[in-house]
C-alpha positions as CSV (number, residue, x, y, z in Angstrom):
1,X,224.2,-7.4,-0.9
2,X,223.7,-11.4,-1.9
3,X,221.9,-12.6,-4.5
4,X,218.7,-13.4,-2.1
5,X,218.9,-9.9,-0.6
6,X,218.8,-8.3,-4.4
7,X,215.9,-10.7,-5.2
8,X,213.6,-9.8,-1.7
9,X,214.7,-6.1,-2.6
10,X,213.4,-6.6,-6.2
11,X,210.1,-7.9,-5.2
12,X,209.4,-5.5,-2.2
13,X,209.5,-8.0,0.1
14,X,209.1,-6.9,3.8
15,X,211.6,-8.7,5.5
16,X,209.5,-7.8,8.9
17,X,206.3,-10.2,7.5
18,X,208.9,-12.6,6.3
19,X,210.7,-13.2,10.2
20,X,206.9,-13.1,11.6
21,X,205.4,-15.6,9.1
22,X,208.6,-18.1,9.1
23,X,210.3,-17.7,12.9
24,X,213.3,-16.8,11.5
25,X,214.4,-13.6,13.1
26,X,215.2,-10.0,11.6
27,X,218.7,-10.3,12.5
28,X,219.4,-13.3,10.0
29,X,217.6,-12.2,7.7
30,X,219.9,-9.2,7.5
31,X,222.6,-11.2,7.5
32,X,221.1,-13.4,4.6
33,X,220.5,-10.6,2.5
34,X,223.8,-8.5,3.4
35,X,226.6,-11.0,4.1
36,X,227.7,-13.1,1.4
37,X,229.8,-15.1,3.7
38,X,226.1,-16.4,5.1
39,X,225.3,-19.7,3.9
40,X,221.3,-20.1,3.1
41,X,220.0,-23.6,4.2
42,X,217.6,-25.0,2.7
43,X,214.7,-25.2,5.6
44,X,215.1,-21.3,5.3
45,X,214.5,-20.7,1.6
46,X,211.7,-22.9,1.9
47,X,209.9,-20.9,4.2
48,X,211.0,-17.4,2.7
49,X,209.4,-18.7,-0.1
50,X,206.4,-19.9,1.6
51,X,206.1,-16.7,3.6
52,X,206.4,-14.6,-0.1
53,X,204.0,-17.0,-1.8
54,X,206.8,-18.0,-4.3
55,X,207.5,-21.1,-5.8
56,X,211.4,-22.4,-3.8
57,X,212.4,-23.1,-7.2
58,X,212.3,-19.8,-8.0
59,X,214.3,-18.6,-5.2
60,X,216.5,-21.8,-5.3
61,X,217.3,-20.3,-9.5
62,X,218.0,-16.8,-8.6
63,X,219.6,-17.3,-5.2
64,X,221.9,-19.4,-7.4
65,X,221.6,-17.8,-10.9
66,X,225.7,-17.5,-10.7
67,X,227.1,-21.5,-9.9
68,X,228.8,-23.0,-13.0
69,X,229.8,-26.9,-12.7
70,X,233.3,-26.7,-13.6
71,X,234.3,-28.0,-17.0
72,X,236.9,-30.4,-17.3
C-alpha cells in the first residue's frame, strides 16, 4: 500500500465520495493507494484533499513524509 493509501485508510476516507466529489475514477484511485509505482500529480492531491476537507499540505507532508535531499 503507498503512503497516500495508508493515510486515506487512516482517516476512513471513502474512496467512493472521493472519485464522485473530484472525477477522478475508482480505478485510479486504487491504483494510487495500492501501486507504489503510481506517480501522484499534483491536480490530484489537490482535489483528494479538497474532496476530504484537508489542507494539501497535509497530504503533500505525509504523502511524502519519507524524501530526504541527499547530502553531499
Amino acid at each position: 500500500m503507498t503512503e497516500l493509501g495508508l493515510y486515506l485508510s487512516r482517516k476512513s476516507v471513502n474512496r467512493s465520495d472521493v472519485s464522485r466529489k473530484t472525477g477522478i475514477s475508482k480505478t485510479r484511485l486504487s491504483e494510487l493507494a495500492n501501486n507504489i509505482k503510481t506517480k501522484l500529480r499534483v491536480d490530484e492531491l489537490y482535489l483528494i484533499a479538497l474532496a476530504i476537507d484537508v489542507e494539501p499540505a497535509e497530504v503533500l507532508e505525509e504523502v511524502c513524509k519519507n524524501l530526504k535531499l541527499i547530502s553531499e
